[in-house]
C-alpha atoms as an extended CHARMM CRD file, in Angstrom:
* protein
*
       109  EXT
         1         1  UNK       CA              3.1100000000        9.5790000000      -19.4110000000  PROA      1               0.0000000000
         2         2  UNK       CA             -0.2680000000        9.0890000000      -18.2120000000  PROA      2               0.0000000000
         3         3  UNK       CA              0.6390000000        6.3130000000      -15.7540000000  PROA      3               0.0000000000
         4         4  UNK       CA              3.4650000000        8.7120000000      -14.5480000000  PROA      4               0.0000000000
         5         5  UNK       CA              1.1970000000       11.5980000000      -13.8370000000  PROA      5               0.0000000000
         6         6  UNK       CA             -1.1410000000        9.5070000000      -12.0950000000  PROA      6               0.0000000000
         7         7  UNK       CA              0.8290000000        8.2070000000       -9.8080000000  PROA      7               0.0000000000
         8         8  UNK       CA              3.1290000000       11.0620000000       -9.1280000000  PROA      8               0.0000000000
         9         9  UNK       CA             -0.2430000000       12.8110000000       -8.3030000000  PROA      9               0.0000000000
        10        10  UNK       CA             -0.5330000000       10.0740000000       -5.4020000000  PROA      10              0.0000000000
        11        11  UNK       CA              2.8000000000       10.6600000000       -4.3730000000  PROA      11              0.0000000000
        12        12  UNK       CA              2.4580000000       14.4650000000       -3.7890000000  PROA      12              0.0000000000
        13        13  UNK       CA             -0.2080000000       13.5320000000       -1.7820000000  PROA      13              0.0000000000
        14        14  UNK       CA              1.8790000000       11.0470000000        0.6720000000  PROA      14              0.0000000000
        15        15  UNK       CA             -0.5460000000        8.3870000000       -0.3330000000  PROA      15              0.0000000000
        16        16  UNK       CA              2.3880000000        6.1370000000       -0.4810000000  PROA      16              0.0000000000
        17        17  UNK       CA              0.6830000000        2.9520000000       -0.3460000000  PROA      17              0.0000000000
        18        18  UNK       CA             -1.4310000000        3.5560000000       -2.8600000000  PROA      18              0.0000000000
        19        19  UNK       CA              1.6630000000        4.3870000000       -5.0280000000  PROA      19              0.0000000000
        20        20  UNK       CA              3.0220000000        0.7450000000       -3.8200000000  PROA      20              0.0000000000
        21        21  UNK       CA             -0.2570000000       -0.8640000000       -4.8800000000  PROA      21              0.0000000000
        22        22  UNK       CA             -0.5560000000        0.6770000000       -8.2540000000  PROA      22              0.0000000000
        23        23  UNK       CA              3.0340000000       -0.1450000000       -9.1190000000  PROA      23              0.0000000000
        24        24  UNK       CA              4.1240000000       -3.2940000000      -11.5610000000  PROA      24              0.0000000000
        25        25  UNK       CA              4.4680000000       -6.4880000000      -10.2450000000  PROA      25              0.0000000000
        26        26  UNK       CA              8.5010000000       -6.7130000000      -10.9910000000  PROA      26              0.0000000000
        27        27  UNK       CA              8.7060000000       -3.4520000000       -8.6460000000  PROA      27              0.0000000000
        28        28  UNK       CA              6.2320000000       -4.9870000000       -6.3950000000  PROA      28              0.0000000000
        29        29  UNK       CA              8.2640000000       -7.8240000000       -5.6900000000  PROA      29              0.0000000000
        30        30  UNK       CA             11.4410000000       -6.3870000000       -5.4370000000  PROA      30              0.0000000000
        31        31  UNK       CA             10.2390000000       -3.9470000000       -2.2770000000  PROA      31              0.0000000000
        32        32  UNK       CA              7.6980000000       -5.2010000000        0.1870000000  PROA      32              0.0000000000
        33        33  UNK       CA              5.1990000000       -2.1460000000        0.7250000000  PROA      33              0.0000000000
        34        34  UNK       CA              6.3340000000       -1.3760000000        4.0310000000  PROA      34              0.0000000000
        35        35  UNK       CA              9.8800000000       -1.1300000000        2.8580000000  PROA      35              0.0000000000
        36        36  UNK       CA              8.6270000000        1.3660000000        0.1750000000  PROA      36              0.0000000000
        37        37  UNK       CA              6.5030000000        3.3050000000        2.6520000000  PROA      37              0.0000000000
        38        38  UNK       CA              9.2890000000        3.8780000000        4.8660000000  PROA      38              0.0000000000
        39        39  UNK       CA             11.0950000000        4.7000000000        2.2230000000  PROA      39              0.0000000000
        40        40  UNK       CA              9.2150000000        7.3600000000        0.7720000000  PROA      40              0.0000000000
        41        41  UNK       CA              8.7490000000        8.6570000000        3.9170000000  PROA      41              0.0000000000
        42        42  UNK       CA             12.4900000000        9.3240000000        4.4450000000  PROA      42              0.0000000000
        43        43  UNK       CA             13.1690000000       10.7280000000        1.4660000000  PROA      43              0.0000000000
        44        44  UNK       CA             10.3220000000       12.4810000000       -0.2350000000  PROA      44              0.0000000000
        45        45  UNK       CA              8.6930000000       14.0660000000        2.9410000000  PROA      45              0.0000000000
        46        46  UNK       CA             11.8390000000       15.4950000000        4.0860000000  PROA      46              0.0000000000
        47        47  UNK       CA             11.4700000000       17.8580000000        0.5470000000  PROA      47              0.0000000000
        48        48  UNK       CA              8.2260000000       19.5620000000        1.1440000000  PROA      48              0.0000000000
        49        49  UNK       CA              5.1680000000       20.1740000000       -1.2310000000  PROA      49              0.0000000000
        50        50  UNK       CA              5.8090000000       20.3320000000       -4.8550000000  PROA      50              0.0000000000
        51        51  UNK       CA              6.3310000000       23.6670000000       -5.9740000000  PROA      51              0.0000000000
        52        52  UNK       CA              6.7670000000       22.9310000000       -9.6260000000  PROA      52              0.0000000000
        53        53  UNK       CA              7.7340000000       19.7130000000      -12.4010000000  PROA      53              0.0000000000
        54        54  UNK       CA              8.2380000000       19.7470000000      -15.7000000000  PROA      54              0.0000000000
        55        55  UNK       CA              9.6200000000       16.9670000000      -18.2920000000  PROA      55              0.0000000000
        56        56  UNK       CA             13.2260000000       17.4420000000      -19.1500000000  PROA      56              0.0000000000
        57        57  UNK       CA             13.2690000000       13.9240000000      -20.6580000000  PROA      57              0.0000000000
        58        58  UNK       CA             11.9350000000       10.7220000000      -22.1510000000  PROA      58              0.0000000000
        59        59  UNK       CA             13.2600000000        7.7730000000      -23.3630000000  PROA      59              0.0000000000
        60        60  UNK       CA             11.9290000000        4.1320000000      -24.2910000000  PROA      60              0.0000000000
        61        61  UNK       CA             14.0090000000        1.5680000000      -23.4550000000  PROA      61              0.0000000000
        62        62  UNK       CA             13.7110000000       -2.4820000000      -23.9970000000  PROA      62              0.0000000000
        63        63  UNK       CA             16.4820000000       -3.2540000000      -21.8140000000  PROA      63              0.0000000000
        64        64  UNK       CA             17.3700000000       -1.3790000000      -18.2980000000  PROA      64              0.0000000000
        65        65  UNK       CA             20.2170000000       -2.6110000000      -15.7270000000  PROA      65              0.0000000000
        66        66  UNK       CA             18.7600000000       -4.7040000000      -12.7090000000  PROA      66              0.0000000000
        67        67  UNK       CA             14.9680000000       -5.2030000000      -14.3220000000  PROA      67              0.0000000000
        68        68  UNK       CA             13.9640000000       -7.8950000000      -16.9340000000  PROA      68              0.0000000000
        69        69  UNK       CA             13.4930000000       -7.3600000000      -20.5510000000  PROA      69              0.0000000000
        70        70  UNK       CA             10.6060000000       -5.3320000000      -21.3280000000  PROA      70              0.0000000000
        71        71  UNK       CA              8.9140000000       -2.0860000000      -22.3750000000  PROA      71              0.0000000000
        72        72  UNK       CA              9.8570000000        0.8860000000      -20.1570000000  PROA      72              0.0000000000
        73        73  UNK       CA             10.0990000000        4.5340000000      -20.8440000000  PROA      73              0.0000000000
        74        74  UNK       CA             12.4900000000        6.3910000000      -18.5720000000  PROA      74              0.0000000000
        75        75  UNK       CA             11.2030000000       10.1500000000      -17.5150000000  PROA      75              0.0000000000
        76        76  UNK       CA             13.2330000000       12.9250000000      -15.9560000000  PROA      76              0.0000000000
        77        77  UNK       CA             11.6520000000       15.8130000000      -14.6060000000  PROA      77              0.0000000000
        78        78  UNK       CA             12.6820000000       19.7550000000      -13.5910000000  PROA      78              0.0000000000
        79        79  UNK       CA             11.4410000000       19.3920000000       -9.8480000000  PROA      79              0.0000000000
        80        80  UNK       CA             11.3070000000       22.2570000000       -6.8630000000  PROA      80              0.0000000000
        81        81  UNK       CA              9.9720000000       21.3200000000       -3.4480000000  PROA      81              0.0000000000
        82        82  UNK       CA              9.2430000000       23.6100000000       -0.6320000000  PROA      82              0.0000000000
        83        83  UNK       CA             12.7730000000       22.2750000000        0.8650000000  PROA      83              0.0000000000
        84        84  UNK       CA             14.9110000000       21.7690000000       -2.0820000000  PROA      84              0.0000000000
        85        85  UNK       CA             14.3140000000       24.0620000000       -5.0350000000  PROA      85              0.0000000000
        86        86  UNK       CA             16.3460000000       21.8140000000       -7.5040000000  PROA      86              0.0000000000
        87        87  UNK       CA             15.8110000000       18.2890000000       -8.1030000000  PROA      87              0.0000000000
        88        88  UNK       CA             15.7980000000       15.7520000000      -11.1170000000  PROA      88              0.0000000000
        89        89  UNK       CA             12.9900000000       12.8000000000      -10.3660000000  PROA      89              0.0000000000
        90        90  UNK       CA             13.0030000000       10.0900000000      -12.5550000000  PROA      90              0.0000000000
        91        91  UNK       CA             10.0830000000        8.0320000000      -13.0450000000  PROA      91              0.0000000000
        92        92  UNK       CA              9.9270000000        4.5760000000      -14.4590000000  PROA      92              0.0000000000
        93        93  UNK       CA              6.9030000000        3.5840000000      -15.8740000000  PROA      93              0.0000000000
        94        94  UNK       CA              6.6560000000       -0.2690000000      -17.4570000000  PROA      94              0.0000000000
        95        95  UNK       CA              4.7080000000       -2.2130000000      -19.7800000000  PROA      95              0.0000000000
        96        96  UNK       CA              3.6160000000       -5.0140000000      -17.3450000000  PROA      96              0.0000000000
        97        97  UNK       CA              2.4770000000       -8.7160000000      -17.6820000000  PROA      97              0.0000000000
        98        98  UNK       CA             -1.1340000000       -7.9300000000      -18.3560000000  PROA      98              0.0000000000
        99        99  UNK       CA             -0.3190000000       -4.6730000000      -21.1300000000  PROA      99              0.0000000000
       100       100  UNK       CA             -1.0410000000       -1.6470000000      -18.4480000000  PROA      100             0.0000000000
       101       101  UNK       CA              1.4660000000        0.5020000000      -18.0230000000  PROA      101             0.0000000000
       102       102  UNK       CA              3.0170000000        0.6620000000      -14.9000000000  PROA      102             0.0000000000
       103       103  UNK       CA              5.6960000000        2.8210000000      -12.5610000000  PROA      103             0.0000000000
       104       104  UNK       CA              8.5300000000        0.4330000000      -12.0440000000  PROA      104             0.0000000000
       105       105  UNK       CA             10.9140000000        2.8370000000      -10.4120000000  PROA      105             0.0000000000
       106       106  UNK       CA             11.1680000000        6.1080000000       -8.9070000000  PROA      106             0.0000000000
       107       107  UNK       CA             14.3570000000        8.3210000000       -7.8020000000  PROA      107             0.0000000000
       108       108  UNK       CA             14.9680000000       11.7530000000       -6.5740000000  PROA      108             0.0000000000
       109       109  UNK       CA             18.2180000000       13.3550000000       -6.9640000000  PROA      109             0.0000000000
């Protein structure tokens, strides 16, 4: 959780390469930071500041579809932004190679 608050905290700011540069390695590789930048940029700014989050969900997981075997726990959240007062973000976060936990995903419906 405390990876996942950390980093969300960056990404309410818009400090979106420092979100790319304190994510795992497997997510790392699989979007170069520009590509992540710009995408952050079309789809998170367009929502506005956060107006509220809260945890609806956790759940570890060994195995997830598309990413290697690992340790992951998979986090939905309540969200309302300025633009769009109902949202469900799930976070990602990762054991990675070196035992820090990490976010390995990130997706706003």
């Amino acid at each position: 959780m405390a990876a996942a608050d950390a980093w969300l905290k960056l990404l309410d700011g818009g400090k979106y390469d420092d979100c790319w540069a304190q994510m795992a390695g497997f997510a790392k590789n699989a979007a170069p930071q520009a590509t992540f930048v710009s995408s952050m940029k079309a789809f998170r700014d367009p929502l506005g500041a956060l107006d509220s989050r809260k945890v609806q969900s956790k759940q570890y997981a060994t195995s997830l579809p598309g990413a290697p075997d690992g340790e992951y726990v998979v986090i939905q959240y309540e969200t309302s932004f300025a633009k769009k007062k109902s949202a469900i973000e799930t976070v990602t976060p990762m054991k990675d190679a070196d035992g820090t936990w990490r976010v390995s995903g990130y997706y706003i419906k």
